[in-house]
Structure formats: structure tokens, C-alpha cells
C-alpha positions as CSV (number, residue, x, y, z in Angstrom):
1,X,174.5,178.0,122.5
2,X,173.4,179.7,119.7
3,X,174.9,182.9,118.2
4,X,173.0,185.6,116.9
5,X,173.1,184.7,113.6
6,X,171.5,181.5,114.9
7,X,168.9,183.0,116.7
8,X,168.2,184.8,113.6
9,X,168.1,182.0,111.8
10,X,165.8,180.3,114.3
11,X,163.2,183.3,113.8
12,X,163.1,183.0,109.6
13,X,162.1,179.3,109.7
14,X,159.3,179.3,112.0
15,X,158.3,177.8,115.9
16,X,159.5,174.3,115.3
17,X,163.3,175.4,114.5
18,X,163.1,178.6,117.5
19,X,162.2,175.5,120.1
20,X,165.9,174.8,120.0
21,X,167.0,178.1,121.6
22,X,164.2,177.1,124.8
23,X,165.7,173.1,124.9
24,X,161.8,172.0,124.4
25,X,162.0,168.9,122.5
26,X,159.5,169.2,119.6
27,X,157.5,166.7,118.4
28,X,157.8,164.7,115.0
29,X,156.4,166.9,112.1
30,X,152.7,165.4,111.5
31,X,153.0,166.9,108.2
32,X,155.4,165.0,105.4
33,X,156.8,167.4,103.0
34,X,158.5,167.2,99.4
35,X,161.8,168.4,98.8
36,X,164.0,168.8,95.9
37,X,167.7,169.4,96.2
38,X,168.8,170.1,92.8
39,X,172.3,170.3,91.4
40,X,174.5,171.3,88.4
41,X,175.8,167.7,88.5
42,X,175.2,164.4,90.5
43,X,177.6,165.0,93.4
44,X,176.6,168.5,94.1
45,X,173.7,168.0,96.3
46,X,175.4,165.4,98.2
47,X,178.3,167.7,98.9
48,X,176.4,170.9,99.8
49,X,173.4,169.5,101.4
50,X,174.0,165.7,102.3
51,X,173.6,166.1,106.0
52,X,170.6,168.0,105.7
53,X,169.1,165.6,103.3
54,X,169.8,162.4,105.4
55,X,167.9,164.5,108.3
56,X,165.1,165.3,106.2
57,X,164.4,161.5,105.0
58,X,165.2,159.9,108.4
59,X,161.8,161.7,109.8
60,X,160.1,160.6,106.6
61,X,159.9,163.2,104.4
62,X,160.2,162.8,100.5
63,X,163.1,163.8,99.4
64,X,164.7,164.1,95.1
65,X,167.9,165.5,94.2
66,X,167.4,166.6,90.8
67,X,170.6,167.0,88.5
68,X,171.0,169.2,85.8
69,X,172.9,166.6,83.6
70,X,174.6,162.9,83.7
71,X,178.0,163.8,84.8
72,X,179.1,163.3,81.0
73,X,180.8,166.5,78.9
74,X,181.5,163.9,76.2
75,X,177.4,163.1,75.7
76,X,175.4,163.7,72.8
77,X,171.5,164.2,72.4
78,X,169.9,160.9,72.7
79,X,173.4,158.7,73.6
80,X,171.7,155.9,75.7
81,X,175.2,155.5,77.9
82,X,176.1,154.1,80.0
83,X,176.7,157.0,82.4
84,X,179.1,155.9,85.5
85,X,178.5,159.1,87.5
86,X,174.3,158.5,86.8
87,X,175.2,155.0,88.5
88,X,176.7,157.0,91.4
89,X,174.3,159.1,92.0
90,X,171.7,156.4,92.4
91,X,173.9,154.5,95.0
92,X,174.7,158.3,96.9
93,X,170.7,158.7,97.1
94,X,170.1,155.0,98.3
95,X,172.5,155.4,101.4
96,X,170.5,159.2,101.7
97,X,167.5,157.4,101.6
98,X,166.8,160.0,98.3
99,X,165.2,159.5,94.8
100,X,167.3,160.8,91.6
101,X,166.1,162.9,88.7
102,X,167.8,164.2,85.5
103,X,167.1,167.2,83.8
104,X,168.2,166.0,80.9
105,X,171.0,168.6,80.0
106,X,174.8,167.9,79.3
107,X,177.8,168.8,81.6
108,X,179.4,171.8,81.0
109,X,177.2,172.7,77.9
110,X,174.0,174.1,80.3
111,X,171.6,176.1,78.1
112,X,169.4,178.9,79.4
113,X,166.8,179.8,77.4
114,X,162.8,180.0,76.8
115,X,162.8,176.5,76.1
116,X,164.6,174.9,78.7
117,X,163.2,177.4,81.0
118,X,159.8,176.2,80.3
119,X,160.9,172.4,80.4
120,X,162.0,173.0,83.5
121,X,159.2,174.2,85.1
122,X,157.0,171.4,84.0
123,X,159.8,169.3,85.4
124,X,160.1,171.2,88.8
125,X,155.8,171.4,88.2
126,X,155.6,167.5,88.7
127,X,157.4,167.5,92.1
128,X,154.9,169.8,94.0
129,X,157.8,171.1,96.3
130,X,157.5,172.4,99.7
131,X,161.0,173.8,99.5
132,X,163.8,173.7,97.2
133,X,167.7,174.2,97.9
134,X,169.6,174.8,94.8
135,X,172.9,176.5,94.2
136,X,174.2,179.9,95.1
137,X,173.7,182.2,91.7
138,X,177.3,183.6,91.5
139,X,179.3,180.4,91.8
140,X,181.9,179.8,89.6
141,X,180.8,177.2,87.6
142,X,178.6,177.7,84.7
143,X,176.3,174.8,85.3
144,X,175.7,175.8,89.0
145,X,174.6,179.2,87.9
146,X,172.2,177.4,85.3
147,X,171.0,175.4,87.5
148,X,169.8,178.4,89.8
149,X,168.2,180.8,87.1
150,X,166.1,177.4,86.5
151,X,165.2,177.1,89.7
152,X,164.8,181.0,90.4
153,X,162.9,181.6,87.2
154,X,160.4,178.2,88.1
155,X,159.8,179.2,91.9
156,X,158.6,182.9,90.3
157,X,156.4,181.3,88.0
158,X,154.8,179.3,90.6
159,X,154.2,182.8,92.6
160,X,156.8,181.9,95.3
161,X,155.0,179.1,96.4
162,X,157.6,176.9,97.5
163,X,160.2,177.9,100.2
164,X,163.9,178.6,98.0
165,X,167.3,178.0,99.6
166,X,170.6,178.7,98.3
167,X,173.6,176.0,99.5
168,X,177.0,176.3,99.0
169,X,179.7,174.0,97.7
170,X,183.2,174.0,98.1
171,X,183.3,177.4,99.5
172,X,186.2,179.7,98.6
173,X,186.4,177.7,95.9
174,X,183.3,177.2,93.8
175,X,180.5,179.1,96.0
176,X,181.9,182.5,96.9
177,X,180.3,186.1,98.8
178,X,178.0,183.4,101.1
179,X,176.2,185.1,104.0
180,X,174.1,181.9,105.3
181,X,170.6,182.8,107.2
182,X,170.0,179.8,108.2
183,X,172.0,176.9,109.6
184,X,171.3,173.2,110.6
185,X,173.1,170.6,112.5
186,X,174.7,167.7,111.0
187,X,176.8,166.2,113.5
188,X,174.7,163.1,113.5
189,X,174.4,162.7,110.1
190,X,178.0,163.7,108.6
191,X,178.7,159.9,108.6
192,X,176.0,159.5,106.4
193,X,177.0,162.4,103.9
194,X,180.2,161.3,103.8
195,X,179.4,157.9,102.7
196,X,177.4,159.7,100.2
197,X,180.2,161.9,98.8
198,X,182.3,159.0,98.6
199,X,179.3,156.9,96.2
200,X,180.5,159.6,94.0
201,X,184.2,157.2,93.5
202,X,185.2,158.6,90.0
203,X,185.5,162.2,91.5
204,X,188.1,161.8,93.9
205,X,186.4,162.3,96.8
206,X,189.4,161.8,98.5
207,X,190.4,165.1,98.0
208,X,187.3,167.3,97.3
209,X,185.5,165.9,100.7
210,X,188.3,167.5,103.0
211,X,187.6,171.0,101.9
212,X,183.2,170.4,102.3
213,X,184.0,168.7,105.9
214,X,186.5,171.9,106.8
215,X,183.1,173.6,105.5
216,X,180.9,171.4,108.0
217,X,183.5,172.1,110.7
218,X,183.4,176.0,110.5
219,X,179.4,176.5,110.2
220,X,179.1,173.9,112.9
221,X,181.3,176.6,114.7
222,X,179.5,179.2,114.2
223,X,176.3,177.9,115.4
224,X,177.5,176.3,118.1
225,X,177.5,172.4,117.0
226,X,180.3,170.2,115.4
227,X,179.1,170.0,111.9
228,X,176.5,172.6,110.3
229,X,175.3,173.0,106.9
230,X,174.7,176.8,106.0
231,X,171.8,178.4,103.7
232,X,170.4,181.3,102.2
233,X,166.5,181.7,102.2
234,X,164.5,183.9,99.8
235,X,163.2,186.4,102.1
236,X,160.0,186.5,99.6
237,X,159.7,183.2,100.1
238,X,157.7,180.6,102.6
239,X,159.1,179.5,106.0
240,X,159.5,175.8,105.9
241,X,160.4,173.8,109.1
242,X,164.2,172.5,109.2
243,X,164.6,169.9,111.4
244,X,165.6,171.1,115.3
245,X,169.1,169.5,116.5
């Protein structure tokens, strides 16, 4: 049973998602959309959204998780690598059934300015989106926040067109003040996420996975399944069609 947040949520994202508060079972979308989950590093999209994305490729849609940067603080303009965490990410978005992109910046030295903001664009530009997820602006780290004012500053210049949702990531922790609007059921695919989280083997996922499955565990609660990931949508921006439980 839903709660009213639920129902709520249900309303925002359009007839396919309210079908789960009649038990109709609705059909396969006929339509296959684009999605880009991006992330301050490769890890983050896996971690805040790696339930949803595994639902979101398994009925065939396209799915990129675009990273701002390689993982690397010690990295300088035009090392060639090797990059372990790059190496990661490509096996976390194989088991996701996901594509990777880079955004070329370096961790923990994200830059925000008229250039990037325009490099960016052209970069987000070249995915056509139906949606985007990208971080919550006020997290605490720096490169999540860059990360967001990218993605903010692209979906205005492409007058809103794409649907924008905010994830969260280690919440209480990293992503902090979160009201979701939206929720979706992962109880089916929180195996796969897992596995996903766990590609990421130099960032002791041992540890940091506990706290993003007590996550899963208390949004699944609140909506009224075992695991749920939790999102803010732009009001401003379009409806897209999460997948039903």
C-alpha cells in the first residue's frame, strides 16, 4: 500500500506510474527513452540510483552514467592513465547493462565556470536525454555540487526539455535536507546494484554499501516495498514514466 507521499508521487510522473495504486498491470513502454545518470565520480550513480538504472535497461531503455572525472585527485591534464576506478566503472555499467561517459574533469579539483559550463552542455547536447538524475545541489562534497550546477545550468539552456531528478547518496552523510517526490521500487533489482557497488573494489564497498542499503531499506519503508530508491523532480520540468513495481 502506498502512502501519501506515494500517491503523490504516483500523480507527478504520469498514468503509467498511478496504475500501481489500481493493481492494473501496464504494459511495456512502446516508447525507448535515453537517460543519463550523471555523477561527481564513477561510483556515485551506482550507489544512488543503481536499482533504478538496472530497471530502466532491463525494459530496454538506453541508459549513460556520465562521471564528472576518472576517480583520480593525483591526475594531470592529458595524463593518459591508467585509471583503476575508470576500469570499474566500465565493469559496474556492464552488470547494469549501462554505457560510461567522462566529462573529462579531475577529482576533487571540479571547476565551474563559462567554459566548462558550455563544454558541458555540448556534452549533455550529444545525449538527447529524456530525463536526467544527477546529484542533490547541497551535498557535501564539492564535486557533487559541480556536478549539479552542470546539469541545472545545461537542462535551462535546453528550455527544460528534459525531465531533471535529484538522487541522493549516502544520506545523512553526503546528501543532506532530502524531501524525495518520487520513489521507485528496487526490491528486484538491489542484487543487481549491489553487484554494481561492489565493481567499484578500490572504494571499500564493504563499508560504504551498508549505509546506501540502510538507505534502500527505509525508502522501501516508506513507500510500502522492501527496497526503494528516492528522488526529487524539477517541478518545471517534464513527467517522464518510471517504471511501475
Amino acid at each position: 500500500m502506498l502512502t501519501a507521499g506515494g500517491l503523490a508521487a504516483a500523480a507527478l510522473i504520469g498514468e503509467a506510474q498511478a496504475l500501481q495504486t489500481t493493481g492494473t498491470t501496464p504494459a511495456s513502454p512502446k516508447r525507448k527513452f535515453k537517460i543519463v545518470v550523471t555523477g561527481g565520480h564513477p561510483g556515485d550513480p551506482e550507489y544512488g540510483c543503481g536499482g533504478t538504472i538496472a530497471r530502466l535497461t532491463e525494459r530496454g531503455h538506453d541508459v549513460a552514467l556520465l562521471y564528472l572525472n576518472r576517480g583520480d585527485p593525483a591526475e594531470k591534464p592529458g595524463d593518459p592513465g591508467p585509471f583503476p576506478r575508470v576500469a570499474e566503472a566500465g565493469h559496474a555499467c556492464e552488470i547494469l547493462g549501462a554505457r560510461a561517459v567522462f566529462a573529462g574533469q579531475i577529482d576533487g579539483h571540479a571547476v565551474v565556470d563559462a567554459a566548462h559550463y558550455a563544454a558541458f552542455r555540448q556534452l549533455l547536447a550529444v545525449e538527447k536525454p529524456d530525463a536526467v538524475f544527477t546529484h542533490w545541489p547541497i551535498d557535501n562534497h564539492a564535486d557533487h555540487r559541480a556536478m549539479s550546477l552542470l546539469v541545472y545550468d545545461a537542462w535551462l539552456h535546453q528550455r527544460k526539455a528534459f525531465s531533471l531528478f535529484y538522487y541522493e547518496v549516502s544520506n545523512g552523510e553526503d546528501t543532506v535536507q532530502f524531501a524525495p517526490t518520487e520513489y521507485l521500487d528496487i526490491t528486484a533489482t538491489e542484487v543487481i546494484k549491489r553487484r554494481a557497488c561492489f565493481a567499484h573494489a578500490s572504494q571499500d564497498p564493504e563499508r560504504f554499501y551498508k549505509l546506501q542499503e540502510m538507505v534502500a531499506r527505509m525508502r522501501g519503508a516508506e513507500c510500502g516495498h522492501g527496497y526503494a530508491e528516492a528522488f526529487v523532480r524539477h517541478l518545471q520540468s517534464p513527467a517522464f514514466p518510471l517504471p511501475p513495481p
